[in-house]
N, C-alpha and C positions, 0 to 999 in steps of 0.2 A: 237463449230460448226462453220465452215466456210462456203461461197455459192461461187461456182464456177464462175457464172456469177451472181455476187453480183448486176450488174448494170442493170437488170432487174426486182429489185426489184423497180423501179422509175413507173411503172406502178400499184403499189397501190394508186399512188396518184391518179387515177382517179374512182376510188371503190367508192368515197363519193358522186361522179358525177353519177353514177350509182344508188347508194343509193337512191338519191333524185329525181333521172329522176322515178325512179320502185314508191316511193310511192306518185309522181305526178300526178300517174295517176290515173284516178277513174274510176269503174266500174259498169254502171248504167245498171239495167233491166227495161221493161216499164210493167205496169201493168193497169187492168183497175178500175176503180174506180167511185164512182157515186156523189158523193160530195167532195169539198173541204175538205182536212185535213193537218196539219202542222206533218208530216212524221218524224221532230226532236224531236215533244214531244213523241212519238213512245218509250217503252222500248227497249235496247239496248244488245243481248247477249254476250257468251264467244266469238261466231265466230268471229262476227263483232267487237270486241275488241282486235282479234287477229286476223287481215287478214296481219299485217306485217311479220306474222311469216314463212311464205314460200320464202316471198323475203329475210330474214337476212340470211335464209337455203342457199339461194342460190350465197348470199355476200361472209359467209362464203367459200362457196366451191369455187367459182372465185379466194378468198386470197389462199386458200391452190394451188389452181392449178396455182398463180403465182408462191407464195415460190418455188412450185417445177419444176418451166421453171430456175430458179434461181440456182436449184442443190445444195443444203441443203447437205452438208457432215460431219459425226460425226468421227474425225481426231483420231487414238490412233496409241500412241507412243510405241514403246519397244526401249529401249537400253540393248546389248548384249557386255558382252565383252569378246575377245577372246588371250588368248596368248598361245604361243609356249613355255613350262613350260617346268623345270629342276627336272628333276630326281633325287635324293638327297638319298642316304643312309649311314645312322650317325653308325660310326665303334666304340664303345665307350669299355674303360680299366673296366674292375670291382674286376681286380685279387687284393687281401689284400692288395698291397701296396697303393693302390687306399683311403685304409684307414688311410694315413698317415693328420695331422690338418693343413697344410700350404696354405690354403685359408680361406677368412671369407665370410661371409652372415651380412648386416646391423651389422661391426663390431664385430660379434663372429666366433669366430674360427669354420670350419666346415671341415668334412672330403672333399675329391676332388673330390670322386664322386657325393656329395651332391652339390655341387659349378657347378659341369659339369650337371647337369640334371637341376637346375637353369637355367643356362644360354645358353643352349640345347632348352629348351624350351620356354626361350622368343625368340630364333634365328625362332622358328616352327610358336608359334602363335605370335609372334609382341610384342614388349614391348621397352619403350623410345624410340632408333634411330633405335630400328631393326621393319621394316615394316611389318617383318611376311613373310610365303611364303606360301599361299594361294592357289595359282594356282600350285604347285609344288606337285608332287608326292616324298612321303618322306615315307622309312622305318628305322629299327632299327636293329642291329646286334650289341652284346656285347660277349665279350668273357673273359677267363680268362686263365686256362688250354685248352678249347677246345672254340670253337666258336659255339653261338646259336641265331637263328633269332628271333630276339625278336616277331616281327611284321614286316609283309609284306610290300610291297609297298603301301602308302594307300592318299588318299585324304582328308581322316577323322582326321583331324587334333587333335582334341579335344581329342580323342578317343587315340592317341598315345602319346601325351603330360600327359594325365590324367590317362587314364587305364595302360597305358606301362610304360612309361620312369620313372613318379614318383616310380613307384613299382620296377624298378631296384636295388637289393642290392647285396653290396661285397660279394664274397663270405667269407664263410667259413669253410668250410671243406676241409683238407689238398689233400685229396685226387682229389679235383675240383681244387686248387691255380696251376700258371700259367700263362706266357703270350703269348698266340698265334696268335700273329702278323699273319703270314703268312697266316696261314687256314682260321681267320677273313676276311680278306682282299680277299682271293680268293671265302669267301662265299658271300660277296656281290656282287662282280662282278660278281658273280651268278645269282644271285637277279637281276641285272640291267640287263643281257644280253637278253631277250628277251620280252622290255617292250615294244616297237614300236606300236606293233598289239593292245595290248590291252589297250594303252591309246588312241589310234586314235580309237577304237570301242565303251568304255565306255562313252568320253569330245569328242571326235570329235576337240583336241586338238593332235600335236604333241609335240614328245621331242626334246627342243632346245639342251640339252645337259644333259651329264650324269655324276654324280661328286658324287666321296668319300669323305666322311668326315671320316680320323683317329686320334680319342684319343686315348694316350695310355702316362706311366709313367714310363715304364718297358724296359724290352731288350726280343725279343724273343727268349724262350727259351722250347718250345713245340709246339706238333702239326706235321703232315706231310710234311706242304709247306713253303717252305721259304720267307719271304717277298721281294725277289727278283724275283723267279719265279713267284707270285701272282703280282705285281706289272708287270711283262710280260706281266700277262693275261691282265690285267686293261688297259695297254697302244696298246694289239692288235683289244680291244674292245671299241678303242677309249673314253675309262672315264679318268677322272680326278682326281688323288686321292691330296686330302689337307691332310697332317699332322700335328698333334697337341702334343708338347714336357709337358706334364701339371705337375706340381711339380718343388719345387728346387731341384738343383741337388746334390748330396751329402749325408747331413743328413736334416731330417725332421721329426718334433715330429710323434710320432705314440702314439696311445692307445696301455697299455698291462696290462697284473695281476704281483699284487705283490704277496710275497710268504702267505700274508694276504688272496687274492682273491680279494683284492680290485684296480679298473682300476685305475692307473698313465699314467703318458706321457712320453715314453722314444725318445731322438733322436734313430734315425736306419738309416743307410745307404743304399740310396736307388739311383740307377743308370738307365738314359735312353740315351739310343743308339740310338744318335742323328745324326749319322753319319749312319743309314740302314732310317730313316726317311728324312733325305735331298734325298738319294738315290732314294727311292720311287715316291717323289714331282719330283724330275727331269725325273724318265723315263717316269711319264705320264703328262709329262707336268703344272706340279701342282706345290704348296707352300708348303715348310714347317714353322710352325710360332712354337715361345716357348712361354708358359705359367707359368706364376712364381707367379700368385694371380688371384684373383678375375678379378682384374681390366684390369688387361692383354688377360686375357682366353676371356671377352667381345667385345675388340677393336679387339681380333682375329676371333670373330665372326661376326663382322661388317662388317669387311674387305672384310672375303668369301662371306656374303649375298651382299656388292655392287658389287662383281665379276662376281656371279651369279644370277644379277639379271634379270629376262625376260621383256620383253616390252612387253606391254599390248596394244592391240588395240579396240579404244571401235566402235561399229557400231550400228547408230539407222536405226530400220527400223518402218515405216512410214503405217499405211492399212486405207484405208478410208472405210466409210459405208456409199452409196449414201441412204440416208433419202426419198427419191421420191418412191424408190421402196424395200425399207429393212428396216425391223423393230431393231430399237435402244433402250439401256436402259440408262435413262437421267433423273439423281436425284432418283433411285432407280423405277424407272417405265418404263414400256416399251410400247415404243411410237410403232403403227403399222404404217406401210408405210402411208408416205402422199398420196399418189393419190387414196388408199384406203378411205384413212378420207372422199378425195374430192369430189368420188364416194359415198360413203356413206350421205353426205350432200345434193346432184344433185337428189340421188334417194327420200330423203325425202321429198325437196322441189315439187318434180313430182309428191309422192306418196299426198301429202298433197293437192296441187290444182287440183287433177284428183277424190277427194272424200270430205272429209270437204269442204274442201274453195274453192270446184269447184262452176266455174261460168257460169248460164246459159245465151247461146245468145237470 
């Protein structure tokens, strides 16, 4: 609580001077009488034991109606923070070669899609150096033979880290395998192209900017659009595509069946076409980075979250509650206006010397 004119409270100092002027005084009635009597040995009631009690009524109310010449303000704070957030849709490989072990997790070998949904998802909710992107609108597109939106554009982070991304698996059926670079890419830029409206309608935030993230391990080699054409669309709609090269290149162990039925580890040769993914990063303006571990695929995600990171700007705003004429709640009670109180004090002292402790002349 603050007082606006704090320096008006200097005039309680003479409330004690009042105090003592109000019961300096005494109130005598004359009566007639026919002999001497000493009036002190007289029994004494509740009234006359309490005739202070209209002038403290009325002490009372004097203090509150200085407090509130003082302007008594009950101060709350809000802090809001607001940024211009990036639009983010994660283009992630799931075709089988994705199943090859040439990444680890805390030292065990893992397949690359299990290492890229890892580290997918500390880039979403934050983990060690990655802050998280919070204020960011972020969906998910995976593809293999054809491309499928995982999840929309969503704010619910949790929700697409947890319910979505973990639940991503390789495919497996021949008839799904495949990598369609091109139709991926042209379905986000889907996704992205008309998001303006409704994140200024939803946050009352804009998009700072709109950026692709592509994983992939492969060469495309399905699908109707070419990752040159798609990458057109991406750079007339002003996005950003980042490309991500994930696996060595070559050979790399893979699971398979032996003629037992039982899973080994065979090398396989497996190829990515690192030369349509430079291509892509330069027509819209983007990067391409290569991935060859764990460790690698991390610092590559670092990279993009300091590239695309938003400013945030925080603003407090400030509401007072003048206390004189508005009721506040203070320590879980709610105090009713002071000049209410001081009213309320004024009349009792009235009400109390105009009946009880009224005095006849």
């Amino acid at each position: 609580m603050i007082f606006q004119n704090a320096w008006l409270l200097l005039i309680l100092f003479f409330v004690p001077l009042l105090w003592w002027r109000w019961n300096r005084r005494t109130f005598k009635t004359g009566i007639s009488y026919c002999s001497a009597i000493d009036v002190s040995l007289l029994p004494t009631s509740f009234r006359s034991k309490t005739l202070w009690v209209p002038a403290l009524l009325r002490i009372i109310a004097i203090i509150v109606l200085i407090v509130c010449v003082a302007r008594p303000q009950k101060r709350f704070e809000k802090t809001k923070q607001a940024a211009d957030g990036v639009a983010i849709e994660m283009v992630i490989d799931r075709s089988s070669s994705m199943n090859a072990h040439d990444f680890t997790i805390d030292g065990k070998a893992v397949d690359r899609l299990t290492a890229v949904r890892k580290v997918a998802g500390d880039f979403i909710s934050g983990m060690g150096s990655l802050d998280g992107r919070s204020s960011d609108l972020i969906g998910l597109v995976t593809f293999a033979g054809y491309a499928d939106s995982n999840c929309p554009m969503t704010f619910d982070h949790e929700f697409l880290v947890t319910d979505v991304l973990d639940s991503i698996r390789i495919v497996n059926e021949q008839t799904e395998d495949g990598t369609a670079i091109g139709d991926a890419l042209a379905l986000a830029v889907e996704r992205l192209a008309s998001l303006d409206e409704r994140v200024k309608s939803e946050s009352g935030n804009t998009i700072q900017s709109k950026v692709i993230i592509l994983l992939t391990d492969g060469e495309n080699n399905q699908g109707d659009i070419t990752p040159r054409t798609a990458a057109d669309m991406a750079a007339a709609m002003g996005i950003t595509v980042y490309t991500i090269g994930a696996g060595t290149n070559g050979w790399a162990p893979t699971p398979g069946k032996n003629l037992f039925g039982q899973t080994v580890m065979r090398n396989q040769r497996v190829q990515i076409d690192e030369k349509t993914l430079q291509e892509i990063a330069d027509i819209t303006d983007g990067k391409y980075f290569r991935a060859t571990d764990t460790e690698s695929l991390e610092e590559i995600y670092a990279k993009i979250d300091e590239m695309e990171r938003t400013e945030i700007t925080q603003r407090t705003y400030v509401n007072h509650i003048d206390m004189a004429v508005q009721s506040v709640a203070l320590a879980g009670f709610v105090v009713p206006p002071l000049l209410f109180v001081a009213f309320m004090f004024l009349l009792g002292d009235l009400s109390l010397r105009s009946t009880f402790y009224r005095i006849l002349d």
